[in-house]
PLY file of the C-alpha trace (Angstrom):
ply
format ascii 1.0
element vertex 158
property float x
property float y
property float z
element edge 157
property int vertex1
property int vertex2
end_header
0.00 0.00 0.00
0.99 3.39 -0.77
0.35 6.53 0.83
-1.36 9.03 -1.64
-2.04 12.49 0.35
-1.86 13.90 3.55
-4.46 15.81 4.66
-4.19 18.94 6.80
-5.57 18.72 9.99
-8.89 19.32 10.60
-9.72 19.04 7.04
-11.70 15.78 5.63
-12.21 13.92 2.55
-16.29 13.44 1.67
-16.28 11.29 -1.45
-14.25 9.35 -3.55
-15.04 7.30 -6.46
-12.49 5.32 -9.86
-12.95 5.97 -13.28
-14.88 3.46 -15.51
-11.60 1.80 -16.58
-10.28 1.74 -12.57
-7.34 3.65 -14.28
-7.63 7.20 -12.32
-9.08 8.32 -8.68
-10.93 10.84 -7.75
-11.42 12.40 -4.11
-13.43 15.37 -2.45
-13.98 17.02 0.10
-10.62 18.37 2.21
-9.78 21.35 0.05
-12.83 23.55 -1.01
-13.39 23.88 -4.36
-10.57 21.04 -5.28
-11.41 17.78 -6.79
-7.95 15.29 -6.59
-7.01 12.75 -9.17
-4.31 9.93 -9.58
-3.45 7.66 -12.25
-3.28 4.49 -11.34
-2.13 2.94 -14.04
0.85 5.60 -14.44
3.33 3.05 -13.38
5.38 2.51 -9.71
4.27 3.55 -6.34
6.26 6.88 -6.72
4.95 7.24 -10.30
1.12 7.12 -9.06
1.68 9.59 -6.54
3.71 11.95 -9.17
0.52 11.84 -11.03
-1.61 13.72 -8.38
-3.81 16.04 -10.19
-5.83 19.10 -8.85
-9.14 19.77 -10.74
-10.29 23.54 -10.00
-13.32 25.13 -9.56
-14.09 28.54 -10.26
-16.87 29.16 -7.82
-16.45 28.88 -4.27
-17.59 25.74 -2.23
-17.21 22.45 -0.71
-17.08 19.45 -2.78
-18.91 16.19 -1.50
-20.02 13.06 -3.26
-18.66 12.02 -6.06
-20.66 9.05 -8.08
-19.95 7.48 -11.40
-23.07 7.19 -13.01
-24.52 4.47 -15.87
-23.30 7.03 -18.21
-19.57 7.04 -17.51
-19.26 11.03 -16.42
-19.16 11.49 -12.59
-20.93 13.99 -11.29
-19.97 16.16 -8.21
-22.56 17.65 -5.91
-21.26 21.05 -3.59
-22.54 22.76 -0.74
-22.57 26.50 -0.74
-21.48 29.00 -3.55
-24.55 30.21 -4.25
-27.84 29.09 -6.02
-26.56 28.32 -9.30
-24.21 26.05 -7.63
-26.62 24.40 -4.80
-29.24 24.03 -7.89
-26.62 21.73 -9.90
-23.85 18.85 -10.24
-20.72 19.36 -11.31
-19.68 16.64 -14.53
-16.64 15.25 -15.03
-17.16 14.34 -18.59
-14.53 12.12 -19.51
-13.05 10.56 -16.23
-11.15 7.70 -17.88
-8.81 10.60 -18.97
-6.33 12.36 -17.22
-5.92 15.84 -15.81
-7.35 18.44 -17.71
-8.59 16.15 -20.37
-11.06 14.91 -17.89
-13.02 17.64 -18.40
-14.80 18.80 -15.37
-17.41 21.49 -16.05
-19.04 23.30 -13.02
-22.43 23.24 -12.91
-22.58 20.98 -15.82
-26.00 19.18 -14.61
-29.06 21.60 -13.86
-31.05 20.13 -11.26
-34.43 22.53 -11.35
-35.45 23.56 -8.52
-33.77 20.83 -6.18
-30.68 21.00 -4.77
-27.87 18.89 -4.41
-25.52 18.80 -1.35
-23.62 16.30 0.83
-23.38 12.56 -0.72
-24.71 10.56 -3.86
-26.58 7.00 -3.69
-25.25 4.29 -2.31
-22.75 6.38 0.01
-23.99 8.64 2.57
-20.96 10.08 4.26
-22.03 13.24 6.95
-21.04 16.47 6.36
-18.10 15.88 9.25
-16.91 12.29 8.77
-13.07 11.72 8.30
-11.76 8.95 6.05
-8.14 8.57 7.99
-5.42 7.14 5.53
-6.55 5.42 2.88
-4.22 3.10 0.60
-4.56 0.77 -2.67
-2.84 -1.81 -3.73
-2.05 -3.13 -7.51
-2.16 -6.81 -8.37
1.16 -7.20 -10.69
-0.07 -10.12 -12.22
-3.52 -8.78 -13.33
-1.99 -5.27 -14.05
-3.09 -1.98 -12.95
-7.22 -2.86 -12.94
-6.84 -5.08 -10.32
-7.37 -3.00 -6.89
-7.77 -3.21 -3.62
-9.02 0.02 -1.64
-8.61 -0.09 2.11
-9.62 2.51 4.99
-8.44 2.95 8.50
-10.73 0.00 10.29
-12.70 2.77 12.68
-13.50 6.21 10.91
-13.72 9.07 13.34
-16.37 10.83 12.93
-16.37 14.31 14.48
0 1
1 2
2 3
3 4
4 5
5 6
6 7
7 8
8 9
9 10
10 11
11 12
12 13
13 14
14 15
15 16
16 17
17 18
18 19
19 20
20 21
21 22
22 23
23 24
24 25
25 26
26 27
27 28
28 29
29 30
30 31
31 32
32 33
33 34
34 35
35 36
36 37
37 38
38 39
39 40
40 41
41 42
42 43
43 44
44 45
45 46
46 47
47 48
48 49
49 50
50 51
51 52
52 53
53 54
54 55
55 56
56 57
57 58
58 59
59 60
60 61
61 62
62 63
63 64
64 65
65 66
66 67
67 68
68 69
69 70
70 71
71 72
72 73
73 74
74 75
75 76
76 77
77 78
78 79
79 80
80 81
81 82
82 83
83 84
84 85
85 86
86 87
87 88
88 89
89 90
90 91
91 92
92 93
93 94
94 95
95 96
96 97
97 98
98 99
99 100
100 101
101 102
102 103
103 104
104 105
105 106
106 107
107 108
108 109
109 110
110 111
111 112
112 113
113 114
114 115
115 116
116 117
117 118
118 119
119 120
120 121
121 122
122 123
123 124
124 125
125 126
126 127
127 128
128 129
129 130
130 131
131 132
132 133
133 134
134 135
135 136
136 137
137 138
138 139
139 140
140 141
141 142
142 143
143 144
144 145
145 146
146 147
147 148
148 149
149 150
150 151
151 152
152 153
153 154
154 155
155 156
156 157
């Protein structure tokens, strides 16, 4: 297992979620308006964590769930920023790919008059939970799609 990212203290991750291939990972949550990625497939341990990616926002807020949908995008929901951002999901378009060629576009999914905020189905993870160190690790004789994601055994939950 490798270590991929420190978090500050008091700062937590909310949602995390792989590619359609398994080739990149995504996580939100710790640093505003930042959504991290890593390619998993880029090679050694010190290779995958070279490969950290930031994906931006413009507009200000947290980032929560993440969810890869039956569509292959992943969309993003975000607490605060204003209505325009409460009233959508951000859409990474092309998640497969990496860095900019992702393509995350804010606000990409207009959700009416409902708004999104905290997690997407099948995860629920409060607004407050902490996901302490988190490691993968890569099956070298099935390549880099073969994963196995582990988290700290107790969660603390502030």
């Amino acid at each position: 297992p490798i270590s991929l990212f420190s978090e500050p203290t008091g700062n937590s991750f909310m949602g995390i979620d792989f590619s359609s291939d398994n080739s990149k990972l995504y996580v939100s949550g710790n640093s505003g308006n930042s959504i991290h990625q890593w390619d998993l497939c880029a090679g050694n341990s010190s290779a995958i964590i070279a490969s950290h990616y930031i994906l931006n926002l413009p507009l200000p807020g947290l980032n929560q769930g993440l969810k890869l949908a039956p569509d292959g995008k992943i969309y993003v929901t975000s607490n605060g920023g204003g209505p325009s951002y409460s009233n959508s999901l951000h859409v990474i378009n092309s998640p497969d790919n990496y860095g900019a060629a992702s393509n995350l576009i804010a606000s990409g999914q207009p959700l009416g008059p409902n708004q999104s905020g905290g997690a997407l189905p099948n995860f629920f993870l409060r607004h407050k939970n902490t996901l302490s160190n988190f490691s993968y690790s890569v099956s070298p004789a099935s390549g880099c799609h073969a994963l196995s994601f582990n988290a700290a055994p107790n969660p603390t939950v502030s």
